[in-house]
C-alpha positions in Angstrom: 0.0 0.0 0.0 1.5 3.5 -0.9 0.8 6.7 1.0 -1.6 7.9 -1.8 -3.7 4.4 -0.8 -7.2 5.0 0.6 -6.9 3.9 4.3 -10.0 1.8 5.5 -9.9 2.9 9.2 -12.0 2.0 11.7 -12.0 4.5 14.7 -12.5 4.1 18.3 -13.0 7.4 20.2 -15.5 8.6 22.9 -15.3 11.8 21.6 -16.5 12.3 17.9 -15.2 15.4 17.3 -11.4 13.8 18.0 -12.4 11.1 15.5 -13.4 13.9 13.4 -9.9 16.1 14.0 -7.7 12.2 13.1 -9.6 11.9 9.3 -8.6 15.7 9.1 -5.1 15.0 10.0 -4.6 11.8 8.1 -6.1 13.6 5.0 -3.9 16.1 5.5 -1.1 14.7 6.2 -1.3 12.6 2.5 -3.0 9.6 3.6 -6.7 9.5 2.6 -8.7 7.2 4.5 -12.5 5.6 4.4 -13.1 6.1 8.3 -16.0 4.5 10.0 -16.5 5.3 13.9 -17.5 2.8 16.0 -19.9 3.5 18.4 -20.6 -0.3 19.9 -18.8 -3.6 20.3 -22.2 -4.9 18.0 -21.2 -2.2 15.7 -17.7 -3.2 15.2 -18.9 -6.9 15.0 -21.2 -6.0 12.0 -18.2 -3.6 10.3 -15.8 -6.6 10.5 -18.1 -9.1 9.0 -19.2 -7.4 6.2 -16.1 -5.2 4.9 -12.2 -5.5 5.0 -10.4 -3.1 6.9 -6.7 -2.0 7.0 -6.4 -0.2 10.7 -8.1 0.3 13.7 -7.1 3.8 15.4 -8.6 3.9 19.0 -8.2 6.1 22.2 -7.4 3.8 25.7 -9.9 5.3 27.4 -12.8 4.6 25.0 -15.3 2.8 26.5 -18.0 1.6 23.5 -16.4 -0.8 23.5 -12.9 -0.7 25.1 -10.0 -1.0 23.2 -9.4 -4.7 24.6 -12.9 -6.2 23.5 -12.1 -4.4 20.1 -8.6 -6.6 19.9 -11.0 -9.6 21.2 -13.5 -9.7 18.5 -10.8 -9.1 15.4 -8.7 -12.1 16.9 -12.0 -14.1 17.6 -13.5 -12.6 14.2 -9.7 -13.6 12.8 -8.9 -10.7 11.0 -5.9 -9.1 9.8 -6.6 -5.4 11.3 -3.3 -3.9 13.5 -4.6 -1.9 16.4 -3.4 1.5 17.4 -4.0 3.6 20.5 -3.8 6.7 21.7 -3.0 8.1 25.0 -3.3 11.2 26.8 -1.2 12.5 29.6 -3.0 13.0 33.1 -1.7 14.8 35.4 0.3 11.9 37.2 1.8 11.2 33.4 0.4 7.6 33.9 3.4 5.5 32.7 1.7 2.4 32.1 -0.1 2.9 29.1 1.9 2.1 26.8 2.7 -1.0 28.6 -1.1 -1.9 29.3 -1.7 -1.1 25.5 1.1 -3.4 24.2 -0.1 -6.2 26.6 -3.9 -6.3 25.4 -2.9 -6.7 21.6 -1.9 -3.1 20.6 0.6 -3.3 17.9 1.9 0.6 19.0 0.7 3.3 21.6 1.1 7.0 20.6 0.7 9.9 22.9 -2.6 11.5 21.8 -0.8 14.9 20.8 2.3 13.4 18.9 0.7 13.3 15.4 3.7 12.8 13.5 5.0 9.5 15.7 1.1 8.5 14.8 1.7 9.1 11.0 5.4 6.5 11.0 3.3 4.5 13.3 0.4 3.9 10.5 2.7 3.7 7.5 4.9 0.6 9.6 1.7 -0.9 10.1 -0.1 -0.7 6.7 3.4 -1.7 5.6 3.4 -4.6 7.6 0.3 -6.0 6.9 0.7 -5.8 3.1 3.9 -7.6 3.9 2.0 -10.3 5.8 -1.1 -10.7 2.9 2.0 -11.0 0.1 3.3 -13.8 3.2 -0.3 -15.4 2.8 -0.5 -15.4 -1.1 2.9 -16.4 -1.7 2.1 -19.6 1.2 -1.1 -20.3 -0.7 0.8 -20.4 -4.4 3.8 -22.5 -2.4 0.9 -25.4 -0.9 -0.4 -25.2 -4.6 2.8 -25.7 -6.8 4.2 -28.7 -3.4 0.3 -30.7 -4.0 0.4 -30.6 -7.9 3.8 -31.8 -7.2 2.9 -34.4 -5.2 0.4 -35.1 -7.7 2.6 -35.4 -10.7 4.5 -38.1 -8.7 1.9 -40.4 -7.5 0.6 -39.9 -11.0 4.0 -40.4 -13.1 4.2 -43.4 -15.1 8.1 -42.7 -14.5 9.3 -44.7 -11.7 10.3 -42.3 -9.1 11.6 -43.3 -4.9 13.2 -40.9 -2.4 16.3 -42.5 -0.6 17.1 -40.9 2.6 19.1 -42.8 5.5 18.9 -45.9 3.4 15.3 -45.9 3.7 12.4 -45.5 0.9 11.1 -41.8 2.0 8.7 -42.0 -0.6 8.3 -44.3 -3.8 5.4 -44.2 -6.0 2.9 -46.8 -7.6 5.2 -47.0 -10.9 8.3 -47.8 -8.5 6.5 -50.2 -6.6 5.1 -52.0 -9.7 8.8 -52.2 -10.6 9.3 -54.6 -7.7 5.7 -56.3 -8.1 4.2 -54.5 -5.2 0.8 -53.4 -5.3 0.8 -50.5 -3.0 3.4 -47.8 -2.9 2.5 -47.6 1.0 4.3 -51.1 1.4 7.7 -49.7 0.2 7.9 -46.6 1.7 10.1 -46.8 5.4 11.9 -50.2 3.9 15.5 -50.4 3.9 16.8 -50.1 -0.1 18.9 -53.4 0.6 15.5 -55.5 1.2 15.1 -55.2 -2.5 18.6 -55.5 -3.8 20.2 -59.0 -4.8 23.0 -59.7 -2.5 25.9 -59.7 -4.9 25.1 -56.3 -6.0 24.7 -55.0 -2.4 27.9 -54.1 -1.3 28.1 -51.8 -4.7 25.3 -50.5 -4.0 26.7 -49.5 -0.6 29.4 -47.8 -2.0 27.9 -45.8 -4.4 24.9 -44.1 -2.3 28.1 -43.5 0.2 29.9 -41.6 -2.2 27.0 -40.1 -3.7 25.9 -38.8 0.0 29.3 -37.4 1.1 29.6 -35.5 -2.2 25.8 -33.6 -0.7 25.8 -30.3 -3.5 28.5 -31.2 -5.6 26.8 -34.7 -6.8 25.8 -34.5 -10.4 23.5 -37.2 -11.7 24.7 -40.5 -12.7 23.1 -43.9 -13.7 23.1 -47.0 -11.6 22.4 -50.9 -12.3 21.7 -53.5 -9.7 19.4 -56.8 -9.6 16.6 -56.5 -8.0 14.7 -58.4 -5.3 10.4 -58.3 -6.3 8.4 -59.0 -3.7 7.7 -62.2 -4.9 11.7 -63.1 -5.4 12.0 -63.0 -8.9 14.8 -60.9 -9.6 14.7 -58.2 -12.0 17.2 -55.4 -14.2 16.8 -52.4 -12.6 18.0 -49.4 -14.4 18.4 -46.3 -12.6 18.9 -41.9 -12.7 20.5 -41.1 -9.6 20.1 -37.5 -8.4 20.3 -35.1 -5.1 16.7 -33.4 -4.6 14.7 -31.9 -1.8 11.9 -33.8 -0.6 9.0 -32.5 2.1 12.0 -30.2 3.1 14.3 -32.8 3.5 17.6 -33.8 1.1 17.8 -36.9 0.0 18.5 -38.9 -3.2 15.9 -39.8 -6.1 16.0 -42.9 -7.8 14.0 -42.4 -11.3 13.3 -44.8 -13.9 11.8 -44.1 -17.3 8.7 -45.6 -18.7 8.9 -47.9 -21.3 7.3 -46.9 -24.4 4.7 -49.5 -24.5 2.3 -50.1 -21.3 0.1 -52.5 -22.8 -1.0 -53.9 -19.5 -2.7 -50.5 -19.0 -5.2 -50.9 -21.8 -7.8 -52.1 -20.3 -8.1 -50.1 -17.2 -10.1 -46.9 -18.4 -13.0 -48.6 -17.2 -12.1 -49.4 -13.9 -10.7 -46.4 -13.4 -13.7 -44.4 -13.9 -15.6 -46.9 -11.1 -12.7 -46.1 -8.9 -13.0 -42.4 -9.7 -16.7 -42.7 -8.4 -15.9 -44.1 -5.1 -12.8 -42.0 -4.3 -14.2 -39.5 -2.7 -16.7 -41.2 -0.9 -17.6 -42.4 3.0 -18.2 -46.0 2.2 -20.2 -46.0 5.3 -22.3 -43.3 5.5 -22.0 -42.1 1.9 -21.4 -38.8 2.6 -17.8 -37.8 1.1 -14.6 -38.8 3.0 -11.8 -36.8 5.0 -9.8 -36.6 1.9 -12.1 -34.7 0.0 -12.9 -32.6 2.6 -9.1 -32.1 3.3 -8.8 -31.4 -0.7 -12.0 -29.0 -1.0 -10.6 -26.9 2.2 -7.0 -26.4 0.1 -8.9 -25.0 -2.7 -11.1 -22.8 -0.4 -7.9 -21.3 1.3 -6.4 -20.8 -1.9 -8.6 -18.8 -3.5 -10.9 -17.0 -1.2 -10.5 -13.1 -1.1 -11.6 -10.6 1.5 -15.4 -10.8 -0.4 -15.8 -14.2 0.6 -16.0 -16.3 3.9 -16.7 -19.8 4.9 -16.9 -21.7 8.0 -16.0 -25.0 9.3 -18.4 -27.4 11.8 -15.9 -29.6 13.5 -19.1 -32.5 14.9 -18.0 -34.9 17.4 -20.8 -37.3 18.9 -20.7 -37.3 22.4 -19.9 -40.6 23.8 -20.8 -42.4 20.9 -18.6 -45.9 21.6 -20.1 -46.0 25.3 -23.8 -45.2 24.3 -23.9 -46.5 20.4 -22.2 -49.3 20.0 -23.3 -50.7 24.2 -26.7 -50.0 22.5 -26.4 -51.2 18.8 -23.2 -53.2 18.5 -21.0 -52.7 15.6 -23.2 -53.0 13.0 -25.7 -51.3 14.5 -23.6 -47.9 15.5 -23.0 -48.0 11.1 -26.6 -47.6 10.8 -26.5 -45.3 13.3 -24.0 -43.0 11.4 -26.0 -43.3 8.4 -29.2 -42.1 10.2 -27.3 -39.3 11.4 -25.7 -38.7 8.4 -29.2 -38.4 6.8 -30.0 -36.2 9.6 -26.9 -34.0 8.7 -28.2 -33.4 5.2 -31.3 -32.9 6.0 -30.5 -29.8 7.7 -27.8 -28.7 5.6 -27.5 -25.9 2.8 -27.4 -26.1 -1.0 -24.2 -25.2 -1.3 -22.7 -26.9 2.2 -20.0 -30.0 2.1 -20.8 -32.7 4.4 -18.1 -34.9 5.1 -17.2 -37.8 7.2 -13.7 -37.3 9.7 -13.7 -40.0 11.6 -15.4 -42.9 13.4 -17.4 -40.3 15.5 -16.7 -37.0 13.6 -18.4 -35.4 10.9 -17.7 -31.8 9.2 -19.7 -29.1 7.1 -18.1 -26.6 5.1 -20.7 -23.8 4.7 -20.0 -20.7 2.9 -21.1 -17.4 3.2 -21.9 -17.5 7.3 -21.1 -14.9 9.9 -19.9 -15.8 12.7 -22.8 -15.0 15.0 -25.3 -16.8 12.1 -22.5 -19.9 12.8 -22.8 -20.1 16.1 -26.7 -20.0 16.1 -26.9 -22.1 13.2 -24.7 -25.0 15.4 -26.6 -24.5 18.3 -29.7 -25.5 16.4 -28.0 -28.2 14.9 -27.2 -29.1 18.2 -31.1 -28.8 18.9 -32.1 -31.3 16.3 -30.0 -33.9 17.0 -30.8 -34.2 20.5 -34.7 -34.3 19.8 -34.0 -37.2 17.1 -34.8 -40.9 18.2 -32.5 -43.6 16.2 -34.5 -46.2 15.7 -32.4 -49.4 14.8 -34.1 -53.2 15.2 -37.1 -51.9 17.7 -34.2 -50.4 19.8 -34.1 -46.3 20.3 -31.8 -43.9 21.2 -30.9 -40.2 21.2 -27.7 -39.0 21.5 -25.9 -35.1 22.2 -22.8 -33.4 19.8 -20.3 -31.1 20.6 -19.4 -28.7 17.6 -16.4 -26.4 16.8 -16.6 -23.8 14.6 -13.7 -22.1 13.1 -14.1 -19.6 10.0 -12.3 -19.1 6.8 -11.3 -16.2 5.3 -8.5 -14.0 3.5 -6.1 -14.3 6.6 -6.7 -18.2 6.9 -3.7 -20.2 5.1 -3.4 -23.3 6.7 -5.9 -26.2 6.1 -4.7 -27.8 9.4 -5.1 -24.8 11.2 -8.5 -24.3 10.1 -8.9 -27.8 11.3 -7.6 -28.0 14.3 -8.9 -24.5 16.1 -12.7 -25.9 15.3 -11.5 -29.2 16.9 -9.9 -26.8 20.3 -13.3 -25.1 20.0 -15.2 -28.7 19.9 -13.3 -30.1 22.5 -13.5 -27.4 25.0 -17.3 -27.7 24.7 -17.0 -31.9 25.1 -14.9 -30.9 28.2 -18.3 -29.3 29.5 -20.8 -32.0 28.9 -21.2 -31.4 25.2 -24.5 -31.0 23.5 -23.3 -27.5 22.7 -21.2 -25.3 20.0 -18.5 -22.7 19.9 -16.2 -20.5 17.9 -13.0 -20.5 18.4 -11.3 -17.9 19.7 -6.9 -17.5 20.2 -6.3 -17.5 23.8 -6.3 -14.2 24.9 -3.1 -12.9 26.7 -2.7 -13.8 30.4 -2.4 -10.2 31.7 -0.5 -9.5 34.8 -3.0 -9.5 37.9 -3.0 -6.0 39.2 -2.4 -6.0 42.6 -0.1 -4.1 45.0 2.8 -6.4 44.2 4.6 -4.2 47.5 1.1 -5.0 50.1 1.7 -8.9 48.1 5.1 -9.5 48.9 5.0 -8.1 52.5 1.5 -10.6 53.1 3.6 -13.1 51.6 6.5 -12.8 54.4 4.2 -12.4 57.0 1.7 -15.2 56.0 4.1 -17.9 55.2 3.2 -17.8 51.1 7.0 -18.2 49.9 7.9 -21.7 48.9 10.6 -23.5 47.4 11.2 -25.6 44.9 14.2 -28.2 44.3 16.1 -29.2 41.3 18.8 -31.7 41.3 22.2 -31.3 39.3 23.5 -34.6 38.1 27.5 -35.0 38.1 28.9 -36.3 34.7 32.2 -36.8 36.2 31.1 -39.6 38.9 31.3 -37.5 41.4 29.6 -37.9 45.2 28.5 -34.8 45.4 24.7 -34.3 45.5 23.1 -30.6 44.6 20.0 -28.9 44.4 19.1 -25.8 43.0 16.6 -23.9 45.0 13.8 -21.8 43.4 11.4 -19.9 44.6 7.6 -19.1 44.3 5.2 -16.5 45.8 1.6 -17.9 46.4 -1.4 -15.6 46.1 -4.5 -16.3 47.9 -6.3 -18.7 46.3 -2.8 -21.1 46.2 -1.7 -20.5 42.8 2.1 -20.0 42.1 3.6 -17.2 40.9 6.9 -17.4 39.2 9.5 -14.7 40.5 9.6 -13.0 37.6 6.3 -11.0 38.7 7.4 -9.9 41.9 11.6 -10.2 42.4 12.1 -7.1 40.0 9.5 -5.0 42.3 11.2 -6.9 45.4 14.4 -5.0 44.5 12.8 -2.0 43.5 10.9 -1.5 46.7 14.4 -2.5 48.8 12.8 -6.0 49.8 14.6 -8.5 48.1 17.3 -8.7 50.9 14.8 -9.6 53.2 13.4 -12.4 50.9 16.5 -13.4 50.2 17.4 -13.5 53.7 14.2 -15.9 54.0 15.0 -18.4 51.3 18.6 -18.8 53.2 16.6 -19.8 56.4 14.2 -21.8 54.8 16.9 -23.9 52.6 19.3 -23.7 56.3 16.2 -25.4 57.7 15.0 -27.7 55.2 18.8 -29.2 54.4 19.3 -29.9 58.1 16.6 -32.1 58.1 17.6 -33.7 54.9 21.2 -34.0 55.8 20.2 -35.4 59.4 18.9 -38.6 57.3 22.4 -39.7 56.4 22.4 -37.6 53.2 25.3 -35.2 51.9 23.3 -32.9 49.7 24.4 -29.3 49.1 22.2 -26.5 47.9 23.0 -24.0 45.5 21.4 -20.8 46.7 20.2 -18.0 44.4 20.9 -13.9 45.8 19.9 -10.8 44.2 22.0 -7.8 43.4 21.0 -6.0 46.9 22.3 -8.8 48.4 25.1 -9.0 46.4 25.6 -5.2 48.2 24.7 -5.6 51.7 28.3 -6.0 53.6 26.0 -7.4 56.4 24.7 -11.1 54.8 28.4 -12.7 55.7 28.3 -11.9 59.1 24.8 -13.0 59.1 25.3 -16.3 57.2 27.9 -17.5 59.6 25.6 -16.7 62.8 22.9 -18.6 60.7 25.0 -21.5 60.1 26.4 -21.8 63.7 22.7 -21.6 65.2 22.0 -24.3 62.4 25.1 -26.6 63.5 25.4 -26.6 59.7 28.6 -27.0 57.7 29.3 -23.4 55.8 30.7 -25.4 52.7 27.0 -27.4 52.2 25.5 -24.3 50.4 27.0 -22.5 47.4 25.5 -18.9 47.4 25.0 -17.8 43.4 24.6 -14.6 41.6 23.8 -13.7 37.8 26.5 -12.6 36.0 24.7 -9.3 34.8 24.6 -8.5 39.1 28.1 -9.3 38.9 29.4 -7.5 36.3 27.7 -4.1 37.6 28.7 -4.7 40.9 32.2 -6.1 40.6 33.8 -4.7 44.0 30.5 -6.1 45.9 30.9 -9.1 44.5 34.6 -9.4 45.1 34.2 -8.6 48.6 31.2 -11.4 48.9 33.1 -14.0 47.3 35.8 -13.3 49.8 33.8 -13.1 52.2 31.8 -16.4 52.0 35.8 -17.9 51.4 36.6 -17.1 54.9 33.7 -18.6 56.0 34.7 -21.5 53.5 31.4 -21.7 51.3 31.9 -21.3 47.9 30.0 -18.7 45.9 28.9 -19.3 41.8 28.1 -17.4 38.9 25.0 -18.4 37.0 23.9 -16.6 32.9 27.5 -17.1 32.2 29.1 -16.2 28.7 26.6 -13.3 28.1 28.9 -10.2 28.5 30.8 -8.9 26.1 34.0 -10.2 27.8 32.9 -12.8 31.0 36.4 -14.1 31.7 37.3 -10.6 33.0 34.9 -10.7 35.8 36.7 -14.1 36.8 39.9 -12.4 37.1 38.3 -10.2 40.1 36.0 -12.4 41.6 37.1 -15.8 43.0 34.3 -18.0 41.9 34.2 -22.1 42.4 31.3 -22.7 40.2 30.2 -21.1 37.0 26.6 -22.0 35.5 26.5 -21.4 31.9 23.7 -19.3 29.9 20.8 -21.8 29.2 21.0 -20.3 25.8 23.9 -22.3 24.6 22.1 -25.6 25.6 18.5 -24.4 23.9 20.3 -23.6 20.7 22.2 -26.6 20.0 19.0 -28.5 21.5 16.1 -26.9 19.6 18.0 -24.8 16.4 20.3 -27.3 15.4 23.4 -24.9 16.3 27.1 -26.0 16.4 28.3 -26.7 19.8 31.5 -25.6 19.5 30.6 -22.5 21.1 29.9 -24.4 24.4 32.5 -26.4 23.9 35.0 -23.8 23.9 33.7 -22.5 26.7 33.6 -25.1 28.6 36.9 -25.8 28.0 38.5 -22.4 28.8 36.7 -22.4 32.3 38.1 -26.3 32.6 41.3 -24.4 32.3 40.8 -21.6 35.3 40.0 -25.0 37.3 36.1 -23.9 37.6 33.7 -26.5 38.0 30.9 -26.0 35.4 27.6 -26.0 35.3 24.9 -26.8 32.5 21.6 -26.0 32.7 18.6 -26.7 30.6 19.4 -30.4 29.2 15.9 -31.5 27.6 17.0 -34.6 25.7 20.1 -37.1 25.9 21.2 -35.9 22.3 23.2 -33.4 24.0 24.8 -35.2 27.4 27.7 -36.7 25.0 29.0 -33.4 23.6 28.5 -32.1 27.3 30.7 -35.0 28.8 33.5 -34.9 25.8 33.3 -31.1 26.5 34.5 -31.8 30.2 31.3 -30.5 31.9 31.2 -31.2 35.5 27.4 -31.1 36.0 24.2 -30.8 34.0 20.9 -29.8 35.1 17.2 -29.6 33.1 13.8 -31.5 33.0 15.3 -34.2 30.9 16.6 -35.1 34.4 13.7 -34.0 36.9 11.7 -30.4 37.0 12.3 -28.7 40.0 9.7 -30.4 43.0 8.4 -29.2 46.7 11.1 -31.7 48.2 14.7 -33.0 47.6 13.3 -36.5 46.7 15.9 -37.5 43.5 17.7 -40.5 43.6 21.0 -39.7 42.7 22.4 -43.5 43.3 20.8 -43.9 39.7 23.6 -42.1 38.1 26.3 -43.9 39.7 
């Protein structure tokens, strides 16, 4: 969209003449605009429905509606329509709107008065969303060219396999005809040797090894071997060997051309016009099949405009194998489905596509529904069905649905999306005793719960709602040493946790975290003297803030709190971010030395963030160092090189550190750890952090 575009703006202001004064500015300004002000949340429903727009401009205060049931009904309506507000300074210069704006759905907050910041804000956005309907199209014309791909393959009288791993990724009927198979589904995840005679395996061997290591630089080349068919019979295979791409993976294609003369196809126009019949059909019910429906949905999506709209019913039977088939047996529940079925198009439109999903599940593709006509047309729906008697061999029965609606329109691009959110929408009605329907609707975001977080945390130290949480750190060296990290959580009132990243920042701020840190010391003093009074030698790695980090009181009080304890000083390693350590390097110095005279070791957790971390060692006498989780996560979940960690690892294996890594989710990663050197590892792979120090670290030994 250029600036000389016609905006389609909707507007959300209290105060007309304001909506009034923005169409005079925008016009003004070079950027003519089709404004509509809304003047009710039914209002904007109705304007969403039945037109396309490009922005919604709205002041926070508005009230009919507010700007956050505006941002609920264009995600619930599933539009593509960025959200802007406006602010106005009060006298106290409220600092939180902007905040409060960006956390409802707001995609930018300008100050009512700053018209200019408004105009770069509306050109990013309409920019932004022309980007993301080129996204859709281009996604649309991608899923097009990959199925008539597809199709070309299954369809090919060319014999055509993918080869990946040394398994058949995908082979179609031609190829498997080659071998005397009679479905292609019978090939695919075999191993290629299955079907290769064995004195021309080892060659074979060779030459997909070769082939393989060459990856890019492998040009195409033929290849002979004798074949294995299914039967035995051994046959000439004649091969064009290539690198390709298939379902985004690399692997090699095997290809062989047709011969010229198929005569064994003559005869089969006839039977495959019969087949062509029942290929899209529900053999059951006789309404058409999950594959047409997942076909007719990919044509929908990839050709409807902002003129048109559709909606999926997702209709699951309640309780259909406890109530049907107790009632009518096997056979009879088939009958069943076919009355209901009848039912189903009975009630549906002209130009509605009923379709059968699964043993329980049927679906309609309607077009040209609103949402609110969807929603009322399912609940009626709903209605029928549970007022009609199946009547199967004298025996009767009425039976409930649970429908999910989902609609389709020019932001939809998915078929499987589309699918899936009116399945979340059917199964949140099933979870409330079905016979009912909904739209779906994205989750809204969880928005901080506004409370005095200062009146919180001080209730929370005087009525006992801190509590800690324990998670062990496994040795990859063998050693005898058994640790716990402690975390901590605030409970609220009605005993729900709250993670520390709502309240530690405001802690500090407020000049309380020293206190609760001074708590969680206690506590852990406390509950490790019990645990170490059963015979065990567990330590505890203890987490401090930077205030703590700063108050030259804590190591005089720690070693009266160990005394009164009758607890060892060196069976709790006291641990500080590396961000609290790198701004407060003489603090931390002086702690570290500090806890050294009372001989408990203090560590460094987020390490390898800074822009140089191994300075911060050269001050600060640390024993343990806990690297950044993000290392871990990347090689984990985006594939990255390790050698980062590794070389990491290494360096603090050579300042005699003993390292820590957090956030191990799978044992892909525990060999590269242990060749790196790391000492321990820590993460959910092992055990999420619990309410008690219950591991069993004699496993690992």
């Amino acid at each position: 969209m250029t600036t000389t575009d016609t905006i389609r703006l909707l507007i959300l202001n209290n105060q007309r003449s304001e909506a009034e004064r923005l169409i005079s500015m925008l016009h003004a300004s070079g950027h003519p605009c089709r404004a509509q002000h809304v003047e009710s949340e039914e209002a904007l429903v109705k304007l969403l429905q039945e037109q396309s727009w490009d922005l919604l401009i709205g002041n926070n205060n508005t009230t009919a509606p507010s700007p956050q049931v505006a941002i609920k009904q264009i995600r619930r309506l599933n539009k593509d329509v960025p959200v802007i507000l406006q602010y106005e300074d009060d006298e106290d210069g409220n600092p939180f709107a902007v905040v409060e704006g960006l956390r409802i759905g707001a995609t930018d907050v300008v100050n009512l008065d700053d018209d200019q910041h408004l105009l770069l804000v509306i050109d990013r956005e309409l920019a932004n969303r022309e980007h993301r309907q080129a996204r859709r199209n281009t996604d649309r014309r991608f899923r097009e060219a990959e199925r008539r791909s597809q199709q070309l393959l299954d369809s090919s009288r060319d014999a055509i396999a993918f080869i990946q791993d040394g398994l058949y990724l995908y082979a179609n009927e031609s190829f498997a005809e080659l071998f005397h198979y009679q479905n292609k589904d019978d090939i695919e995840a075999m191993p290629i040797m299955d079907m290769v005679a064995d004195g021309d395996q080892g060659r074979l061997k060779n030459f997909l090894k070769d082939f393989s290591i060459k990856g890019d630089e492998a040009e195409s080349s033929s290849l002979s071997f004798t074949g294995i068919a299914q039967d035995g019979e051994e046959t000439q295979i004649d091969l064009e060997v290539s690198l390709v791409t298939y379902d985004e993976e690399p692997c090699i294609q095997f290809l062989a051309r047709a011969a010229a003369n198929l005569a064994s196809n003559a005869n089969n126009e006839e039977l495959e016009a019969q087949l062509k019949q029942i290929k899209w059909q529900d053999l059951v019910t006789g309404v058409y099949n999950r594959q047409y429906l997942l076909n007719q949905l990919d044509h929908i999506i990839d050709n409807v405009d902002e003129k048109q709209y559709y909606c999926l019913f997702y209709i699951e039977l309640d309780q259909f194998g406890d109530r049907v088939k107790n009632t009518f047996g096997v056979a009879g529940s088939d009958l069943a489905l076919i009355d209901i079925a009848t039912l189903l198009r009975a009630k549906a439109n002209t130009n509605d596509i009923i379709a059968r999903l699964g043993d329980s599940t049927f679906a309609i593709i309607s077009p040209n529904v609103k949402a609110d006509a969807a929603v009322n047309r399912a609940l009626q729906l709903c209605k029928d069905l549970e007022s009609h008697i199946i009547d199967i061999d004298h025996k009767t029965l009425q039976i409930t649905c649970s429908i999910g609606i989902s609609l389709i329109n020019e932001t939809t691009t998915n078929t499987n999306t589309v699918i899936e959110q009116a399945r979340s929408a059917m199964a949140k009605v099933n979870a409330n005793d079905g016979n009912s329907a909904q739209l779906f609707e994205p989750d809204t975001p969880k928005l901080d719960i506004k409370i005095d977080i200062n009146a919180a945390i001080q209730q929370a130290l005087d009525g006992d709602r801190f509590r800690l949480l324990f998670q062990p750190i496994i040795s990859l060296r063998g050693s005898d040493e058994e640790y716990y990290e402690v975390y901590l959580r605030m409970v609220d009132e009605h005993g729900n946790e709250i993670s520390p990243n709502h309240f530690l920042e405001e802690a500090a701020n407020m000049s309380a975290s020293t206190k609760i840190d001074r708590w969680v010391i206690l506590e852990s003093i406390k509950m490790l003297s019990q645990h170490r009074a059963k015979g065990n030698k567990t330590k505890l790695i203890v987490n401090i803030g930077r205030q703590s980090l700063c108050d030259e009181s804590l190591v005089p009080w720690l070693a009266v709190a160990f005394k009164a304890a009758k607890l060892t000083a060196d069976s709790i390693v006291f641990q500080a971010q590396e961000i609290d350590v790198t701004n407060h390097l003489n603090a931390a110095k002086n702690f570290a030395d500090g806890l050294g005279k009372l001989k408990t070791s203090f560590a460094i957790s987020n390490f390898g963030c800074s822009l140089n971390p191994f300075n911060t060692l050269t001050h600060v006498s640390a024993t343990m160092i806990k690297v950044d989780g993000s290392f871990t996560t990347d090689i984990q979940n985006n594939n990255e090189s390790p050698e980062t960690l590794i070389q990491l690892i290494e360096k603090l294996n050579g300042e005699s550190k003993i390292t820590l890594v957090p956030f191990v989710e799978n044992a892909s990663v525990l060999s590269t750890l242990w060749q790196a050197g790391a000492h321990y590892i820590q993460g959910h792979y092992l055990q999420e952090p619990s309410h008690g120090m219950t591991y069993d670290f004699n496993m690992e030994s």
